[in-house]
C-alpha positions as CSV (number, residue, x, y, z in Angstrom):
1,X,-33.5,-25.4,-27.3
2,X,-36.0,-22.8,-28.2
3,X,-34.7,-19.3,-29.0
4,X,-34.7,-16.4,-26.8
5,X,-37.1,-13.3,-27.4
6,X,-35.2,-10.9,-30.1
7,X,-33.5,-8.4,-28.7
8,X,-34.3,-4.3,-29.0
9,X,-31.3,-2.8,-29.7
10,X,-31.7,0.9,-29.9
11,X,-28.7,3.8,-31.6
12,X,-29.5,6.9,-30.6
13,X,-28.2,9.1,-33.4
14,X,-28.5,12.4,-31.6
15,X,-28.8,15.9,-33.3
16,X,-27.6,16.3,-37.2
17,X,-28.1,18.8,-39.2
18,X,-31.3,18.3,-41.2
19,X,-29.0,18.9,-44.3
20,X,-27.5,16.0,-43.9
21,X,-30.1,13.5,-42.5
22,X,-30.3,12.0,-45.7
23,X,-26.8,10.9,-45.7
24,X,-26.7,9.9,-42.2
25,X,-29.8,7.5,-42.2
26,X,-27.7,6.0,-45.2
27,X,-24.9,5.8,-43.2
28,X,-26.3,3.6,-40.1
29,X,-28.3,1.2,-42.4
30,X,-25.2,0.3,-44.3
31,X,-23.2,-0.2,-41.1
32,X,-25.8,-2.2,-39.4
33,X,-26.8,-4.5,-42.6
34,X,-23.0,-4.8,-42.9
35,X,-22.6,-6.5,-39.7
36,X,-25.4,-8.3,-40.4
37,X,-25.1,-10.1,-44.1
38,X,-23.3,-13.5,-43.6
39,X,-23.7,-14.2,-47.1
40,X,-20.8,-13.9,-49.3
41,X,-20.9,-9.9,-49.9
42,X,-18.1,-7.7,-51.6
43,X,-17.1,-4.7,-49.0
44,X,-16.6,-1.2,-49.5
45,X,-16.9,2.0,-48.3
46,X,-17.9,5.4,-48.1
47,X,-17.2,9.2,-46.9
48,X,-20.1,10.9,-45.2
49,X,-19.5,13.9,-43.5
50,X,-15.8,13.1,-43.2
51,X,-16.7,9.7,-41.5
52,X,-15.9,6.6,-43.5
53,X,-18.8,4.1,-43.1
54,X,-18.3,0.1,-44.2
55,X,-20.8,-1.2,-46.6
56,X,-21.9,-4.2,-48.8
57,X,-21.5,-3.5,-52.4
58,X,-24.5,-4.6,-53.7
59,X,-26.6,-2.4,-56.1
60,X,-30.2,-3.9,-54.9
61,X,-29.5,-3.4,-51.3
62,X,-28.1,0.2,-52.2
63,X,-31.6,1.3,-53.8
64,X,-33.8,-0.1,-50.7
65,X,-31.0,1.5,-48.3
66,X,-31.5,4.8,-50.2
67,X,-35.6,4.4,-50.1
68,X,-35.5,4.1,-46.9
69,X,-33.2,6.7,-45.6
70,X,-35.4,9.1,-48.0
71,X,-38.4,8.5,-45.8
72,X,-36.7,9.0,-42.4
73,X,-35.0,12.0,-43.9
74,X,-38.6,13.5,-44.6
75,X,-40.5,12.2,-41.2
76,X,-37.4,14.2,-39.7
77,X,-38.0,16.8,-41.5
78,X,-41.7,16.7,-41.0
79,X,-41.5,16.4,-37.4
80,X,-39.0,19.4,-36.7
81,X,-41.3,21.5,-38.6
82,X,-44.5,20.4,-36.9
83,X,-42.2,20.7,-33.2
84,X,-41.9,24.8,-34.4
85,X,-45.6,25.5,-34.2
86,X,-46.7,22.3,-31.7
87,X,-48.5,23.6,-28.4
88,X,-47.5,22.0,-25.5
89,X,-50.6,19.1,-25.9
90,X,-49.6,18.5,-29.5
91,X,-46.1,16.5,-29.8
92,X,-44.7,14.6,-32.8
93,X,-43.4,11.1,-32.5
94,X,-39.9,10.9,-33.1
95,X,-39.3,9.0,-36.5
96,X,-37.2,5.4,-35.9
97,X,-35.9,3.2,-38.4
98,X,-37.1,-0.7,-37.4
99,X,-35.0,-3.3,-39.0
100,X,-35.3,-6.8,-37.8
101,X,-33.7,-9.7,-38.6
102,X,-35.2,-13.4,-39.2
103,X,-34.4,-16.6,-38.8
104,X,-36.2,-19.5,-40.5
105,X,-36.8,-21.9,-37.8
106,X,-38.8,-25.2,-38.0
107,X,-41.8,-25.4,-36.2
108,X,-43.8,-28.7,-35.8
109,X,-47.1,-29.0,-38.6
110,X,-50.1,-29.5,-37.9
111,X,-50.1,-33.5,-38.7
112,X,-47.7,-35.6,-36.7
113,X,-44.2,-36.0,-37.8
114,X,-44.4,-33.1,-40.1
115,X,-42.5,-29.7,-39.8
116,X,-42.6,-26.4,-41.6
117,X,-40.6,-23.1,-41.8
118,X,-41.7,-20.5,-40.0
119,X,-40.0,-17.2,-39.4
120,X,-38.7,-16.1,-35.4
121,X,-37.2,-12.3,-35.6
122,X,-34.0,-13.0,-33.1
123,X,-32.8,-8.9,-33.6
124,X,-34.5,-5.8,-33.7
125,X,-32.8,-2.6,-34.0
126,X,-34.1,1.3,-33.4
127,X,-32.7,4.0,-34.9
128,X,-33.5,7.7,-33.6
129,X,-32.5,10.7,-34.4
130,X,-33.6,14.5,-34.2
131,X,-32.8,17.6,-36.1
132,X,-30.6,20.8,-34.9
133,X,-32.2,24.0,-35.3
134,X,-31.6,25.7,-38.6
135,X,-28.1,27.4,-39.0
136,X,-27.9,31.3,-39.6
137,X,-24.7,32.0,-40.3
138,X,-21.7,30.2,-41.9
139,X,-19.9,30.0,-38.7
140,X,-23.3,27.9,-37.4
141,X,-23.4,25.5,-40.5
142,X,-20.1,24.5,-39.6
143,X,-20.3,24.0,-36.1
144,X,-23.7,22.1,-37.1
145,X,-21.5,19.6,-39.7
146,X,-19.3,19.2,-36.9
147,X,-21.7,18.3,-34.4
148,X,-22.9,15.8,-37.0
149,X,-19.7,14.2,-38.0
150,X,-19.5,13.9,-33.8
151,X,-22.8,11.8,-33.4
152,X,-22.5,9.8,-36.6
153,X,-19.0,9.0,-35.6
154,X,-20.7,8.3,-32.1
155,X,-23.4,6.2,-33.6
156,X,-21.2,3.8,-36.0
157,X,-18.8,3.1,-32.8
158,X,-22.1,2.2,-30.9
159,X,-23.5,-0.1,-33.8
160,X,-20.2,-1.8,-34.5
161,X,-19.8,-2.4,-30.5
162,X,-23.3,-3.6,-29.8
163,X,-23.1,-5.9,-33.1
164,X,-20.1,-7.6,-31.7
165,X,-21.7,-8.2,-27.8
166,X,-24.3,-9.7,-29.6
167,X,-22.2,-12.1,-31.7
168,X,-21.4,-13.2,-28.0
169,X,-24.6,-13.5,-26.1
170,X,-26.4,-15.0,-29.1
171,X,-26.5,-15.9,-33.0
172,X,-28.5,-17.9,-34.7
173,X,-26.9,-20.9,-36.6
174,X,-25.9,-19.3,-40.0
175,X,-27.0,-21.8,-42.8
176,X,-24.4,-23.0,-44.4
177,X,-24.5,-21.4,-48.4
178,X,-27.3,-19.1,-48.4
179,X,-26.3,-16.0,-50.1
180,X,-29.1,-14.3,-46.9
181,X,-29.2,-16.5,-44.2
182,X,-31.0,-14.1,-42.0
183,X,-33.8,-12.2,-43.9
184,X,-34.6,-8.5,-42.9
185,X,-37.2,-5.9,-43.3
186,X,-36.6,-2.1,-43.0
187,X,-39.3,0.1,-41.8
188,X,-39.1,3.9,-40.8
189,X,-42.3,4.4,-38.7
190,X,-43.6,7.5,-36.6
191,X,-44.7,5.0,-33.4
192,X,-42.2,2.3,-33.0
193,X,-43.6,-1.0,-32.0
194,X,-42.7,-1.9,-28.3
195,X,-41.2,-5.6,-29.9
196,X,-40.4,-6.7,-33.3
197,X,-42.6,-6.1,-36.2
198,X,-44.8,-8.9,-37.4
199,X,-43.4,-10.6,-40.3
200,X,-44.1,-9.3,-43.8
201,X,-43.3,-10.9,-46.8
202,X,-43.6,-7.6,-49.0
203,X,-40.8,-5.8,-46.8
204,X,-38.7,-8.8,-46.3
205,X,-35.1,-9.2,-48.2
C-alpha cells in the first residue's frame, strides 16, 4: 500500500516577547523532535519561561536545535522591525520553522527486479510565531513574560496533542534498531513551501 501525502501540521505559537524568542523556538523543536525520535534517546528536560519542555539529551541534536532557533529568533526580529516602517504595499513574510520527517521507502529500479531507497517525507510541521510590541515599563515586561509562558504553554499542549492523533491516523513502520528511523531536516524560511520541502541530503539528520 502506497503511502498517503505527508501531512502539514502547523503550531501557531502566537505573540512572545521578542526577548525570549530565542528560548521559545528552542522550546517547540525539542518538544516536536521529542515526539518524533524512535531511536533509543535518553530524556530530559528543561525550564523556559517557567514551562518545563521534554527533550532528547543528545549534544549533537542540541547544537542544530540551537542553530536553528538562532535564525528564527533573528527573521523574527527582522521582520517586527521591518513591520514598524512597512507601508501598507510592503509586508514581511512571517518567518516558519519547516521540519519534515522521512521515511526511506523502496521504490522499484530502473532494471527489472531491482529496488532502491528512496526518501517519501510522511510529516511536515510549521511553526509561526510573531513578536509583541516592545515593553515600556516593568509592569509591561511582565505582563509580556506572562503572555509568553501562556502561548508556549499553549503551543507544547498543541504539539504533544497533534503528535499523538497522528500516531493514530498514520506512522510509518519504525525500523527495527536504527538509532533514526525517520530522518529530518530543519529549515527556518521567510516563504513557507505550500508541501514538504524537497529532500536535501545537506539538511538531513
Amino acid at each position: 500500500m502506497d503511502s498517503p501525502a505527508a501531512a502539514i501540521l502547523t503550531i501557531d505559537i502566537g505573540s512572545i516577547d521578542g526577548e525570549y524568542a530565542r528560548e521559545i523556538g528552542k522550546a517547540v523543536l525539542h518538544s516536536i523532535l521529542f515526539h518524533r525520535l524512535f531511536g533509543q534517546v535518553s530524556a530530559r528536560t528543561i525550564e523556559v519561561v517557567e514551562v518545563t519542555v521534554s527533550c532528547a539529551d543528545d549534544a549533537k541534536l542540541e547544537s542544530l536545535i540551537d542553530a536553528k532557533a538562532d535564525a528564527f529568533a533573528q527573521q523574527l526580529l527582522a521582520t517586527a522591525s521591518a513591520l514598524s516602517a512597512a507601508d501598507a504595499v510592503s509586508v514581511p513574510s512571517t518567518p516558519t520553522i519547516v521540519i519534515d520527517f522521512f521515511q526511506m521507502r523502496k521504490n522499484k529500479g530502473v532494471w527489472p527486479f531491482t529496488r532502491a531507497e528512496e526518501p517519501v517525507c510522511w510529516e511536515s510541521w510549521r511553526v509561526r510565531a510573531r513578536l509583541l510590541p516592545p515593553a515600556r515599563s516593568e509592569g509591561e515586561r511582565d505582563q509580556a513574560k506572562e503572555a509568553t509562558r501562556r502561548a508556549l504553554d499553549t503551543a507544547l499542549w498543541n504539539i504533544t496533542d497533534t503528535a499523538n492523533r497522528r500516531n493514530d491516523e498514520y506512522l510509518p513502520a519504525i525500523p527495527y534498531g536504527q538509532d533514526n528511523p525517520f530522518p529530518y531536516q530543519i529549515a527556518v524560511s521567510r516563504q513557507p513551501p505550500s508541501t514538504s520541502q524537497p529532500y536535501n541530503p545537506q539538511l538531513l539528520t
